[in-house]
N, CA, C and O atoms as a MOPAC input file, in Angstrom:
PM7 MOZYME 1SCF
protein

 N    -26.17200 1   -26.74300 1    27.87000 1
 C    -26.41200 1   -25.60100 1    27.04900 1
 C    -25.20400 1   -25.33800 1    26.15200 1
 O    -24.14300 1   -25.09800 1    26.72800 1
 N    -25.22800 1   -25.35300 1    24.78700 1
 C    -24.56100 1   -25.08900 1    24.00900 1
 C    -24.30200 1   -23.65500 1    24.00000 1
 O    -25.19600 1   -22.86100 1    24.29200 1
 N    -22.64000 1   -23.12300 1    23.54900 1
 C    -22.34200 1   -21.46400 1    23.74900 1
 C    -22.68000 1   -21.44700 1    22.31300 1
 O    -22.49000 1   -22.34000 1    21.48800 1
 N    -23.27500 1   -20.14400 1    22.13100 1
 C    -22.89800 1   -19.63100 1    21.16000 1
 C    -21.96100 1   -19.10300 1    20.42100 1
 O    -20.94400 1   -18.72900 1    21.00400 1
 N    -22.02400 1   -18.99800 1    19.48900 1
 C    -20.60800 1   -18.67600 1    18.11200 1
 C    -21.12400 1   -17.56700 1    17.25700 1
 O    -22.31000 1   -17.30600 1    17.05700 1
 N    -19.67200 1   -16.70600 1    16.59100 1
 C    -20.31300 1   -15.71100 1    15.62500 1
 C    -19.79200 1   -17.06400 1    14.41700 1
 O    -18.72000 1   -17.66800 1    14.46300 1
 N    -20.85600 1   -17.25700 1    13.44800 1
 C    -20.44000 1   -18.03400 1    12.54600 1
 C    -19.39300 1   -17.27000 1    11.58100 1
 O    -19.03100 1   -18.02200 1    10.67600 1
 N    -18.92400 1   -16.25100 1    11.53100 1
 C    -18.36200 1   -15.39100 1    10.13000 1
 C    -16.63400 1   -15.30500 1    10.96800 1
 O    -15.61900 1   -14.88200 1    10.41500 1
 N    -16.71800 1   -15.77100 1    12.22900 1
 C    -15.55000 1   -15.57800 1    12.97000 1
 C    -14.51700 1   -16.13400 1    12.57800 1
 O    -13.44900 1   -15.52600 1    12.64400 1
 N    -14.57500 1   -17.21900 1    12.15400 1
 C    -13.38700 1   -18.02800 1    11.62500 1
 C    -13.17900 1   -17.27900 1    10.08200 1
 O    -12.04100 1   -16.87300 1     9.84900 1
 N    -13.75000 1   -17.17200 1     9.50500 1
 C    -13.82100 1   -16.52400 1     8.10600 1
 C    -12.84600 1   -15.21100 1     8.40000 1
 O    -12.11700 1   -14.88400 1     7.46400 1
 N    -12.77200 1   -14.43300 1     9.62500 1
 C    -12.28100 1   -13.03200 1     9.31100 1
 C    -11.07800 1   -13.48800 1     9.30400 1
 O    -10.33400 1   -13.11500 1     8.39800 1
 N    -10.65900 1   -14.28100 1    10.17400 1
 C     -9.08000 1   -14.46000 1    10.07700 1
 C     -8.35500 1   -14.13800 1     8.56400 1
 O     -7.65400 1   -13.18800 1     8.21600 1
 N     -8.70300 1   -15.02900 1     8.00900 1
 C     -8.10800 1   -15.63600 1     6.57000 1
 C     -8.27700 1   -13.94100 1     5.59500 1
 O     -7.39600 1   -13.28700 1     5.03700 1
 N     -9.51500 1   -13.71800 1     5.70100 1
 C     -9.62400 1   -12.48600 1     4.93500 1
 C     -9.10700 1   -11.27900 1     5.29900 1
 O     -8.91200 1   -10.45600 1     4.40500 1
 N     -8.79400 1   -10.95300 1     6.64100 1
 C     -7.91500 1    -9.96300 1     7.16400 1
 C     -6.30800 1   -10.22900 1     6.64000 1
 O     -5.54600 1    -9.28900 1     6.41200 1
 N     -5.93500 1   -11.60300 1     6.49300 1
 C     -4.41800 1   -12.00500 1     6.15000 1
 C     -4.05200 1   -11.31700 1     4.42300 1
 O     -3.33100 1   -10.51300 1     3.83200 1
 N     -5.26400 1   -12.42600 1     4.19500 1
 C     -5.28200 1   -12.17800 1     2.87500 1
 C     -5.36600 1   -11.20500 1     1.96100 1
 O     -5.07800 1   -11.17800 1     0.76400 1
 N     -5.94400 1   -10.14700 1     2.94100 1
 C     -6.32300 1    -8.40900 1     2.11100 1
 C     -4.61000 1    -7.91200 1     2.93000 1
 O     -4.04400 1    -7.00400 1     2.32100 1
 N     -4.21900 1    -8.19300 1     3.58300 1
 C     -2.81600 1    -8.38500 1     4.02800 1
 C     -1.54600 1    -8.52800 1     3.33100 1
 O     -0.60800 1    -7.79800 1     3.01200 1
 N     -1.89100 1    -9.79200 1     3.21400 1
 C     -0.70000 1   -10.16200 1     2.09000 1
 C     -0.71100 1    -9.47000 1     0.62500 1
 O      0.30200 1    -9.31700 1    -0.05800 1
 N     -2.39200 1    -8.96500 1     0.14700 1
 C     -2.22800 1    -8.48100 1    -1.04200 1
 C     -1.60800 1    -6.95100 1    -0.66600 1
 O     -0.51500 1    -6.71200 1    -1.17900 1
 N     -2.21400 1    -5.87500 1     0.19500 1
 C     -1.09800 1    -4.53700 1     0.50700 1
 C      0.28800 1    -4.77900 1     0.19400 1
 O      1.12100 1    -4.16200 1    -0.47000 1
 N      0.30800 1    -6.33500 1     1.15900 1
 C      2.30700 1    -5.74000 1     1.24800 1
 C      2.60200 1    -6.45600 1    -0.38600 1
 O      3.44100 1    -5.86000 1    -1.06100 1
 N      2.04300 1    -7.49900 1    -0.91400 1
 C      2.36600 1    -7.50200 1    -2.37900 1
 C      2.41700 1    -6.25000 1    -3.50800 1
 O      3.36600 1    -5.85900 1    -4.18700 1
 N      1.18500 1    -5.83100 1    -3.45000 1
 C      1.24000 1    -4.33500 1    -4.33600 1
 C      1.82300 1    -3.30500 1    -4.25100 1
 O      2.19400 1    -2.56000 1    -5.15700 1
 N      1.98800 1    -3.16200 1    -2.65100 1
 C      2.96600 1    -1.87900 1    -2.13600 1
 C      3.75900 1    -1.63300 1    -0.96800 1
 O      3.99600 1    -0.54900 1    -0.43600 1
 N      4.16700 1    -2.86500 1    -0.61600 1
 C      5.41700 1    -2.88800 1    -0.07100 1
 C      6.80900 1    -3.73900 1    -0.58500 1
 O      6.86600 1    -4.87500 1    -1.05400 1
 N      8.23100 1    -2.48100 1    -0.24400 1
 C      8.74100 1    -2.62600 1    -1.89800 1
 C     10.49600 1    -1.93700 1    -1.07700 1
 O     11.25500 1    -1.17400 1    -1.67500 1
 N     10.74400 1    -2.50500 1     0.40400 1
 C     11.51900 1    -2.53800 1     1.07400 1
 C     13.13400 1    -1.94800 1     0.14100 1
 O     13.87700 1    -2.84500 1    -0.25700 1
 N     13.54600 1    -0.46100 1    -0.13300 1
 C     14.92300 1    -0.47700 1    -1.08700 1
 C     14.26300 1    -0.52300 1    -2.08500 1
 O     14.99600 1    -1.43300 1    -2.47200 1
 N     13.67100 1    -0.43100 1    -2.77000 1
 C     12.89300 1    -0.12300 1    -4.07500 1
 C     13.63600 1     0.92100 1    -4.74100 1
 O     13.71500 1     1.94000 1    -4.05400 1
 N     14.11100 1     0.97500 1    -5.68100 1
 C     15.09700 1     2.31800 1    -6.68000 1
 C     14.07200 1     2.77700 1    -7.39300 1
 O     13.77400 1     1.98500 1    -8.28700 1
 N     13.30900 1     3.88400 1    -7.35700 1
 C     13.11000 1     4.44600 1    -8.42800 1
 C     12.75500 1     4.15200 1    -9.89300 1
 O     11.77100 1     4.32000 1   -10.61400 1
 N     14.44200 1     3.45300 1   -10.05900 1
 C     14.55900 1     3.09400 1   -11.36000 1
 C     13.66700 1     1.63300 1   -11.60100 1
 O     13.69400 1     1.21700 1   -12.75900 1
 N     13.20300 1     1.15600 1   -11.01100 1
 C     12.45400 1     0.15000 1   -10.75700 1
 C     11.24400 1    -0.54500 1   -10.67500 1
 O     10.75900 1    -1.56700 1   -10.19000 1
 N     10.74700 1     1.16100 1   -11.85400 1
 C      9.34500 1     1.12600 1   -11.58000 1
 C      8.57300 1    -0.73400 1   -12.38400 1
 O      8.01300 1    -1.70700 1   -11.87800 1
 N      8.96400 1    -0.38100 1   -13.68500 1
 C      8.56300 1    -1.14600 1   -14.64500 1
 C      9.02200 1    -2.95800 1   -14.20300 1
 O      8.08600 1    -3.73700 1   -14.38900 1
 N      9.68200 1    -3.28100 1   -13.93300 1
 C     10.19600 1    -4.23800 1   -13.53300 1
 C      9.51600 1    -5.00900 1   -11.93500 1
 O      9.53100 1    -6.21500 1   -11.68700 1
 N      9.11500 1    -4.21400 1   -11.28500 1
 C      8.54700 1    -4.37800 1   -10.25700 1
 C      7.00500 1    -4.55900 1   -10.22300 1
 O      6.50500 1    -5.35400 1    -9.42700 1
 N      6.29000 1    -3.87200 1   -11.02900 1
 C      4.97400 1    -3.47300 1   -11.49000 1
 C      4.59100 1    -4.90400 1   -12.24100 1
 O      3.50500 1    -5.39000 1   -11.92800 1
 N      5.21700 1    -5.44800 1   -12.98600 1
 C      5.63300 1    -6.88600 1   -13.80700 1
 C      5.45800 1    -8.18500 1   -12.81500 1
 O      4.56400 1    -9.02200 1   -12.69000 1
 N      6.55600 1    -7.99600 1   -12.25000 1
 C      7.10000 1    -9.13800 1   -11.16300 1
 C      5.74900 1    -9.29600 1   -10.13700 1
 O      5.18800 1   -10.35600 1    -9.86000 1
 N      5.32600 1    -7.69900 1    -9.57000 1
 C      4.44100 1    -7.84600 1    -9.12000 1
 C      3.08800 1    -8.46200 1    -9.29400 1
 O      2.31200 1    -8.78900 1    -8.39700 1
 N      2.88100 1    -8.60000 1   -10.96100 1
 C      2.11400 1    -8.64200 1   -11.21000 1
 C      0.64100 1    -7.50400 1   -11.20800 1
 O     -0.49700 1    -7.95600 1   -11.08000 1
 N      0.87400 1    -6.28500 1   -11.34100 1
 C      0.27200 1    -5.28300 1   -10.94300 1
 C     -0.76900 1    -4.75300 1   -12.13100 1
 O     -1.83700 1    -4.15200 1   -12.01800 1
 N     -0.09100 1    -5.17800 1   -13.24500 1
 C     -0.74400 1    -4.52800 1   -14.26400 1
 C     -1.54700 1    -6.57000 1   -14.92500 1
 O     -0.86400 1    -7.48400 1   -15.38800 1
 N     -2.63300 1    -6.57400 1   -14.75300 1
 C     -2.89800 1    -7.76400 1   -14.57400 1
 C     -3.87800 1    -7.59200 1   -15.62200 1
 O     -4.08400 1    -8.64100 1   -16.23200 1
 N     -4.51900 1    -6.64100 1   -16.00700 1
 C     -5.54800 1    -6.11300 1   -17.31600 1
 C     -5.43500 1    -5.06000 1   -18.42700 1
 O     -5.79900 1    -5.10700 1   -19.60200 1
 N     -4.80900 1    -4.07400 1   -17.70200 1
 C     -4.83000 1    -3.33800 1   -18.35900 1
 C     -3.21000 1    -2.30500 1   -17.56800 1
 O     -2.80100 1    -2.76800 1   -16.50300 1
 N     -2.47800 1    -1.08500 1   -18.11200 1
 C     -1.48000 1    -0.63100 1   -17.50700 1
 C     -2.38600 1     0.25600 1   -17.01600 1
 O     -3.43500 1     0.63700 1   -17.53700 1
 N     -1.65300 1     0.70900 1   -15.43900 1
 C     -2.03000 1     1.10900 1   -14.65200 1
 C     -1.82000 1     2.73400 1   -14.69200 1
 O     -0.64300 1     2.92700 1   -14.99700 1
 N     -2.32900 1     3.65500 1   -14.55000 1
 C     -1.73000 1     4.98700 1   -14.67600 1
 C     -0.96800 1     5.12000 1   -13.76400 1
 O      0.15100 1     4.85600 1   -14.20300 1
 N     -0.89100 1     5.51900 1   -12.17400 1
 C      0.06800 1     5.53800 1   -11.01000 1
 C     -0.02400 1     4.15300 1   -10.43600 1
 O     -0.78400 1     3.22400 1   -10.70800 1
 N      1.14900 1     4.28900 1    -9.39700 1
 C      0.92300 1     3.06300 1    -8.30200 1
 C      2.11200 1     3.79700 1    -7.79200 1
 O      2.97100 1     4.45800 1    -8.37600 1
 N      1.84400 1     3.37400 1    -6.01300 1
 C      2.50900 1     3.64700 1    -5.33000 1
 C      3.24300 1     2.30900 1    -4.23300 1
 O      2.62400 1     1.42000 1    -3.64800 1
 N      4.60900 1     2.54800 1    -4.23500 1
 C      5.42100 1     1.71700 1    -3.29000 1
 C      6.29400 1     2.02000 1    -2.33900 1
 O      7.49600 1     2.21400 1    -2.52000 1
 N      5.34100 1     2.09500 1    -0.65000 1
 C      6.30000 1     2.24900 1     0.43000 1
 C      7.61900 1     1.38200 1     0.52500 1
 O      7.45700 1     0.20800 1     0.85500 1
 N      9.09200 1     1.88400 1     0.23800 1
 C      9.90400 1     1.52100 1     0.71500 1
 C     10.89500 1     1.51000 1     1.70800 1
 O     12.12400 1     1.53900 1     1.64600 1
 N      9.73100 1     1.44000 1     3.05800 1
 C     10.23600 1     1.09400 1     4.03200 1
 C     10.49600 1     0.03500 1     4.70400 1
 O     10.98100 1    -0.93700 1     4.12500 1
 N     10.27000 1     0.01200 1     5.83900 1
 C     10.44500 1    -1.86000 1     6.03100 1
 C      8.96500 1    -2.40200 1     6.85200 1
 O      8.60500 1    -1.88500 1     7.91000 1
 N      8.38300 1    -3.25200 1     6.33500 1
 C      6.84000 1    -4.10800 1     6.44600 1
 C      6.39100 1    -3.98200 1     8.10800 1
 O      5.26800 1    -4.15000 1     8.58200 1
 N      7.72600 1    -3.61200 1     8.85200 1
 C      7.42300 1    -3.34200 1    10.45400 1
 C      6.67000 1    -2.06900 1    10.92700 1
 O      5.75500 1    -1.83200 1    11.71700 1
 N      7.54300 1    -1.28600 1    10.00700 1
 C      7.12400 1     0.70300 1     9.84800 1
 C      5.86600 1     0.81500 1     9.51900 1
 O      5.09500 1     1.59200 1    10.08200 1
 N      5.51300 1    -0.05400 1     8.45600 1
 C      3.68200 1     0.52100 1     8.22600 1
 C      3.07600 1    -0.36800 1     8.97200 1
 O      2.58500 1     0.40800 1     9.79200 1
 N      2.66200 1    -1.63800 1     9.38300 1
 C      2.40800 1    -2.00500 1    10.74500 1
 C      2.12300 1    -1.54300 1    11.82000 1
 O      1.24200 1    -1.89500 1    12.60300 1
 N      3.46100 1    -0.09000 1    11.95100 1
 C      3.20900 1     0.40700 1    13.19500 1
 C      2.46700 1     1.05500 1    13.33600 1
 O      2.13100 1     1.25900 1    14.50200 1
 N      1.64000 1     1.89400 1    12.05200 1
 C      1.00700 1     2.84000 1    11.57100 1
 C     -0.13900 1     3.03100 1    12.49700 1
 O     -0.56600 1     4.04700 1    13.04400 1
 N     -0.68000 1     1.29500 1    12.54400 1
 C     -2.23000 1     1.08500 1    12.85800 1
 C     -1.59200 1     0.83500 1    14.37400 1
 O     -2.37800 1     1.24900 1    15.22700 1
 N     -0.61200 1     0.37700 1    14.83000 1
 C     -0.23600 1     0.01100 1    16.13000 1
 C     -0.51600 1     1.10400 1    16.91600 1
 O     -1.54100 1     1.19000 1    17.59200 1
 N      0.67400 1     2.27000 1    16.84200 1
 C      0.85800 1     2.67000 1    17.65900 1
 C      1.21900 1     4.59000 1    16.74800 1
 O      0.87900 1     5.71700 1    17.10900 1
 N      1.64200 1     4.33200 1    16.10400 1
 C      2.61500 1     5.37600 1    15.05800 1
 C      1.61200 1     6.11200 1    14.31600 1
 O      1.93900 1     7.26200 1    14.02600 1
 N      0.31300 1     5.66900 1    13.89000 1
 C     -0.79300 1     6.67800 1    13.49000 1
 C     -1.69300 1     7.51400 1    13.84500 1
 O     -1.54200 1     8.02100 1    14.95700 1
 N     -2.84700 1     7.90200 1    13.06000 1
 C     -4.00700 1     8.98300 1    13.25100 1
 C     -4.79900 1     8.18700 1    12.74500 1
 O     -4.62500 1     7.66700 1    11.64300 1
 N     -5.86000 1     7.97300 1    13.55500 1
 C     -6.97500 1     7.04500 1    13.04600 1
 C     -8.36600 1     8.68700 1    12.96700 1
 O     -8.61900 1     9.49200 1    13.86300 1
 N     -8.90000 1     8.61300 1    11.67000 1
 C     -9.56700 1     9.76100 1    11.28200 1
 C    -10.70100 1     9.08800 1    11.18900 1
 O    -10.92800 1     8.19000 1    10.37800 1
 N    -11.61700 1     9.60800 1    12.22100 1
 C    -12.96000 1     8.61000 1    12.29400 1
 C    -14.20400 1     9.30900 1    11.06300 1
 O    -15.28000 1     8.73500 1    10.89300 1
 N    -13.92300 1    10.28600 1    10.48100 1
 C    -14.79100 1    10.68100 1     9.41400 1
 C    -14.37400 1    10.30300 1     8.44700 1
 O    -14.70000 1    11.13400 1     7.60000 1
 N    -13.46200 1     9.02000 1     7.70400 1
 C    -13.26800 1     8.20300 1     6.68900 1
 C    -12.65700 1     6.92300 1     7.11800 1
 O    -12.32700 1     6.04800 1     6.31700 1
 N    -12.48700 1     6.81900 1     8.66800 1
 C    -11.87200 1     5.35500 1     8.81900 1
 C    -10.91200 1     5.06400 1     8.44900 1
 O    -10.72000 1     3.84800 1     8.46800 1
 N     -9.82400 1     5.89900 1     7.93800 1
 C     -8.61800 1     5.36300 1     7.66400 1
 C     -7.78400 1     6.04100 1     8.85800 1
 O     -8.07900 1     6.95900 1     9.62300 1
 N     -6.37400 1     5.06500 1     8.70500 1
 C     -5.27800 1     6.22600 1     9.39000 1
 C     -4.18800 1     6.34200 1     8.79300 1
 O     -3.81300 1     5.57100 1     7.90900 1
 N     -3.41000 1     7.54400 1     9.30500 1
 C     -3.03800 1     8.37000 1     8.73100 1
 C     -1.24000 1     8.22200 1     9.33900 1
 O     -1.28200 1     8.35100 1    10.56200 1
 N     -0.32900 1     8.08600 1     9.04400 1
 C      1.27400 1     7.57100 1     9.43300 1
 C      1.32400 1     8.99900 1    10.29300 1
 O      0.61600 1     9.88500 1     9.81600 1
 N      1.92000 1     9.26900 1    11.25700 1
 C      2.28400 1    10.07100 1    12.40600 1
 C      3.89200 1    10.84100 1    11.41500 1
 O      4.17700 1    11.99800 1    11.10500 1
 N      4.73600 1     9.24700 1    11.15700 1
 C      5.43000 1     9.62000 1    10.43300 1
 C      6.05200 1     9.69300 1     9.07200 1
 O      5.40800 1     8.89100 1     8.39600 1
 N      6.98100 1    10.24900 1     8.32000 1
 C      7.30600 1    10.04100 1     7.14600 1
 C      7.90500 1     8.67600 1     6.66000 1
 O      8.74500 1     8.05600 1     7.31400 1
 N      7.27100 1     8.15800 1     5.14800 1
 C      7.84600 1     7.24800 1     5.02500 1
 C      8.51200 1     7.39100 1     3.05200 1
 O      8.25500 1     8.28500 1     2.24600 1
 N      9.01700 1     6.66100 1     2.93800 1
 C      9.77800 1     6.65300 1     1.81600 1
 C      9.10300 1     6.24600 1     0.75600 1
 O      8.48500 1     5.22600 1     1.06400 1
 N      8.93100 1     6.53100 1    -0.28100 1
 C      7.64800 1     6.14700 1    -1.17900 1
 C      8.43300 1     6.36700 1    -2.68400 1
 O      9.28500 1     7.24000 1    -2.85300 1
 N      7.98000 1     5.39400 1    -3.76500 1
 C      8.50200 1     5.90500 1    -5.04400 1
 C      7.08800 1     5.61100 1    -5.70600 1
 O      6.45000 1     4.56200 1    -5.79500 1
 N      6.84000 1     6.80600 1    -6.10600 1
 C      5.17800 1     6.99800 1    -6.96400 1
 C      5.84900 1     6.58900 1    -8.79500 1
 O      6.76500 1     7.15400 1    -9.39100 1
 N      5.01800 1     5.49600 1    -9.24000 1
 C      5.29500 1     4.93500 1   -10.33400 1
 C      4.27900 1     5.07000 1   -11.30000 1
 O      3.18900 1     4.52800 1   -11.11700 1
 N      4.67000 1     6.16000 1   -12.96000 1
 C      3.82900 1     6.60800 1   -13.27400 1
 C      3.78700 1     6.16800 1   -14.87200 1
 O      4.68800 1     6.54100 1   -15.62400 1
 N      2.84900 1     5.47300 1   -15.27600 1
 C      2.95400 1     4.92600 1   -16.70700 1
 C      3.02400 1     5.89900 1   -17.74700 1
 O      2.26300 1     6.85200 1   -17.92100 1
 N      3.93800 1     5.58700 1   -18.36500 1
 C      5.05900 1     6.17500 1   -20.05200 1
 C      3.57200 1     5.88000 1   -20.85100 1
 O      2.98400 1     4.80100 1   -20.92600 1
 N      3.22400 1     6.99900 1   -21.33700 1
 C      1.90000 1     6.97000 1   -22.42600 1
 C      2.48800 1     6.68400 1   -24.18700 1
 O      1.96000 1     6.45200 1   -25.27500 1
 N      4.08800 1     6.89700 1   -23.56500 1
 C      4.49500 1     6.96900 1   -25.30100 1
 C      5.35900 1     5.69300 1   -25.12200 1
 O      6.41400 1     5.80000 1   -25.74600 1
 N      5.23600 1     4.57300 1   -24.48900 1
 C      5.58900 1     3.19600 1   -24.18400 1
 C      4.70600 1     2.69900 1   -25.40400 1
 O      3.58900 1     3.02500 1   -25.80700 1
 N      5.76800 1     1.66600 1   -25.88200 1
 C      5.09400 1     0.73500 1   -27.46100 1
 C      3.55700 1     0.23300 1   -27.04300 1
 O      3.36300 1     0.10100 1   -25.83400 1
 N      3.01200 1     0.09100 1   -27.48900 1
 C      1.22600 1    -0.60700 1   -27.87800 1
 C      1.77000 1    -1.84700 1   -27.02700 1
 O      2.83900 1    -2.41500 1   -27.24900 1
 N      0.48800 1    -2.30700 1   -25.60200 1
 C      0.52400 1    -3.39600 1   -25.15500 1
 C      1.64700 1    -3.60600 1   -24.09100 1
 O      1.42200 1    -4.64200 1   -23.46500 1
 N      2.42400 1    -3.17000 1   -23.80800 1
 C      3.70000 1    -2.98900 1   -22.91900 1
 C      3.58500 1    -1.44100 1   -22.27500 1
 O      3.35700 1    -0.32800 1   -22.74900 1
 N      3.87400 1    -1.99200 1   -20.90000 1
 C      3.26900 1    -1.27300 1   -19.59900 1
 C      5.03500 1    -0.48400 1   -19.27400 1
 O      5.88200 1    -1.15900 1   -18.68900 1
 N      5.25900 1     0.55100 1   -19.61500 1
 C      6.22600 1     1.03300 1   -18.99700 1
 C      6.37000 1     2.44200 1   -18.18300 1
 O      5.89300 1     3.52400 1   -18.52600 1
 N      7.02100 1     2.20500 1   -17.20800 1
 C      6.81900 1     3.61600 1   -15.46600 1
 C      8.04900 1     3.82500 1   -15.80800 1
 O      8.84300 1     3.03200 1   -16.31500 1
 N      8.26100 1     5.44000 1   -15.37800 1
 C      9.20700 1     6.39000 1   -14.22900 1
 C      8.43800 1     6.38300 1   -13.82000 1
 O      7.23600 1     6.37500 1   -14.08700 1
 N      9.55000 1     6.38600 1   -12.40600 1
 C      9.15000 1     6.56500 1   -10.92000 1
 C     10.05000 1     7.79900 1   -10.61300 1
 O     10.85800 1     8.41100 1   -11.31100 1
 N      9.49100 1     8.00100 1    -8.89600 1
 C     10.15600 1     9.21400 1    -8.94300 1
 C     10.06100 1     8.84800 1    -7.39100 1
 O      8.97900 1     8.51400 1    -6.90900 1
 N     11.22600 1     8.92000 1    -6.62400 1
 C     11.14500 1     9.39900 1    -5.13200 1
 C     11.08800 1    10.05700 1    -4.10700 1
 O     11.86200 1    11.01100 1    -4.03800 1
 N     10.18600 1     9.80000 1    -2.98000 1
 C      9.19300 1    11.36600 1    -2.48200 1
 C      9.56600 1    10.30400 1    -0.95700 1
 O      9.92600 1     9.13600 1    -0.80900 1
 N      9.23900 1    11.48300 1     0.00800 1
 C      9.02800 1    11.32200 1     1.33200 1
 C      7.59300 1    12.17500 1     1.44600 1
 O      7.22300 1    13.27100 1     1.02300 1
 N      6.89500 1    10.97500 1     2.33400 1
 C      5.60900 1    11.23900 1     2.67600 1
 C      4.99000 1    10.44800 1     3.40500 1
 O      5.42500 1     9.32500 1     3.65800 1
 N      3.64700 1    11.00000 1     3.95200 1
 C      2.89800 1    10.40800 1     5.16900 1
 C      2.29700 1     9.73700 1     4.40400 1
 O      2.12100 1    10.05900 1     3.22900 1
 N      1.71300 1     8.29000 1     5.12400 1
 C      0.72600 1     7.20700 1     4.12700 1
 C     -0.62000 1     6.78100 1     4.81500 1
 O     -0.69600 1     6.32700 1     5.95700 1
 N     -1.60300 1     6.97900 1     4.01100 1
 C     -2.82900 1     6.85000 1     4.86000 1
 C     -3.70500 1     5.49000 1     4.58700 1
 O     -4.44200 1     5.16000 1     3.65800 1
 N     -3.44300 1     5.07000 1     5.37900 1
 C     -4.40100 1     3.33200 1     4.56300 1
 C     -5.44300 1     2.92900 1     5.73800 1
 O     -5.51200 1     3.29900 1     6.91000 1
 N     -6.10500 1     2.16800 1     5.09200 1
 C     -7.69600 1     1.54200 1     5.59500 1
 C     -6.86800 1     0.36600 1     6.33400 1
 O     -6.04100 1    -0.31400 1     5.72600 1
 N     -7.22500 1     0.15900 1     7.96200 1
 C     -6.77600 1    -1.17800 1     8.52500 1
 C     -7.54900 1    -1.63600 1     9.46000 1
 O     -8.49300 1    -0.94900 1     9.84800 1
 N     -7.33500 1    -2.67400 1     9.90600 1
 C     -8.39600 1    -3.48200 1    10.43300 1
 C     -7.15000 1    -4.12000 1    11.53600 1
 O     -6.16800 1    -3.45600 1    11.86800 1
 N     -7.37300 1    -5.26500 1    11.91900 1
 C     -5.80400 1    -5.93800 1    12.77800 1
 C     -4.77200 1    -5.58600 1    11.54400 1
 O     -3.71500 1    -6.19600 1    11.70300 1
 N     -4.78100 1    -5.12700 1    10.87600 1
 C     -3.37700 1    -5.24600 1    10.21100 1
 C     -3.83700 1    -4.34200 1     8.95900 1
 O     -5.03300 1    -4.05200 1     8.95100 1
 N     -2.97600 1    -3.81600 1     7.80700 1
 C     -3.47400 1    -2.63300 1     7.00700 1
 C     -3.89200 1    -3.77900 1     6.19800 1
 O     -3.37200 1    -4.89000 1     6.08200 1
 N     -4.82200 1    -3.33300 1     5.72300 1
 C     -5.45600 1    -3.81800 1     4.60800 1
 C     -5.85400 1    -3.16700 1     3.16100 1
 O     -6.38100 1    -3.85600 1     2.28700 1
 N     -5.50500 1    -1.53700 1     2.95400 1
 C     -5.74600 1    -1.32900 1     1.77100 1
 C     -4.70000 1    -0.12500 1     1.49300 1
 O     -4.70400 1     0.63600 1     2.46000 1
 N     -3.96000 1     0.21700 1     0.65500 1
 C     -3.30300 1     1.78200 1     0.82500 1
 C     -4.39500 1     2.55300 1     0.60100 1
 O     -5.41800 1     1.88200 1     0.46400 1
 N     -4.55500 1     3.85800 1     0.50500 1
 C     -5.51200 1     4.71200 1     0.05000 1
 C     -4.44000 1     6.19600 1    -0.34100 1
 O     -4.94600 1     7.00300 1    -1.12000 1
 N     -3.65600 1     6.36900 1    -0.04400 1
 C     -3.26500 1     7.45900 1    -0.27000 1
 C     -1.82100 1     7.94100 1     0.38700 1
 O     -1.42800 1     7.65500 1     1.51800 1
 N     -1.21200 1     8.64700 1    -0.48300 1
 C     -0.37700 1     9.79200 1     0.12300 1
 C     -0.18900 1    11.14500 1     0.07800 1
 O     -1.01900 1    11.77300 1    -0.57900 1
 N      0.72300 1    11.77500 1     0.63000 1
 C      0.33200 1    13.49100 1     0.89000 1
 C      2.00300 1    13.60600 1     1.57700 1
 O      2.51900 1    12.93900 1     2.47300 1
 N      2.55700 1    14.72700 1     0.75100 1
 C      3.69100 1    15.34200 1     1.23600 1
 C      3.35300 1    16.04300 1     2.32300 1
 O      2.25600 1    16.37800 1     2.77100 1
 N      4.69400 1    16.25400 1     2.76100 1
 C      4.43700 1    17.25300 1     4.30300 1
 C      5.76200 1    18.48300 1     3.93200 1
 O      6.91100 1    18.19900 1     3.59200 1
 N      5.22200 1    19.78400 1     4.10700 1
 C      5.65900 1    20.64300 1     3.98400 1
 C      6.22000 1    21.41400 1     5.67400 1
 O      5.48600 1    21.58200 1     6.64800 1
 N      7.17900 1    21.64200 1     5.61000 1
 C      7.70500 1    22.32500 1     7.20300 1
 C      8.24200 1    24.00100 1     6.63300 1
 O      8.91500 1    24.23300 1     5.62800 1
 N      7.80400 1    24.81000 1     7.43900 1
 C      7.96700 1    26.18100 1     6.97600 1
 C      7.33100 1    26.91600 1     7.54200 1
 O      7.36800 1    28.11300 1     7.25600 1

């Protein structure tokens, strides 16, 4: 008797990595300055059609948001994402409207905040951030 197999099983691997590797490409950004918006956004390859209005880059270290889904988050079952327990370092990068025709240029600006992303074995999408106010 032959066992059965999920045929799509081997397939998740690769696509869990791969929606993987693209997060920490787009927005993980370890020491990231601020000043760094435009140059990074480039390198990254981020603006690939058209310039982007925001983008955001955790600059913490690729272990910290990891832990998010590990152990360190809020998994919110009425949207499926979770939610960082703790603060992380973020520079929100926001496209210059009065930047020359055809050339993509950001200020950024640096914020501490909680980060909420869609994950699966490993994060797979950012979705958002949100300051935290104490008072």
């Amino acid at each position: 008797m032959s066992e059965k197999t999920n045929s799509s099983e081997p397939k998740l691997k690769p696509v869990l990595e791969e929606n993987y590797e693209l997060l920490k490409r787009h927005h993980i950004a370890e020491g990231m300055d601020a000043t760094a918006c435009t140059s990074e956004m480039k390198r990254r390859n981020i603006n690939s059609k058209s310039c982007k209005e925001k983008h955001t880059f955790v600059v913490d270290k690729e272990e910290k948001v990891v832990a998010v889904l590990r152990d360190k988050g809020e998994y919110m079952s009425e949207n499926h994402l979770t939610r960082s327990e703790e603060d992380f370092e973020i520079v929100i990068c926001k496209h210059m409207k009065k930047a020359r025709k055809g050339s993509c240029q950001y200020t950024g600006q640096k914020r501490t905040a909680r980060i909420v992303m869609k994950c699966k074995t490993l994060p797979v999408h950012y979705e958002k951030d949100f300051e935290t106010f104490e008072g």
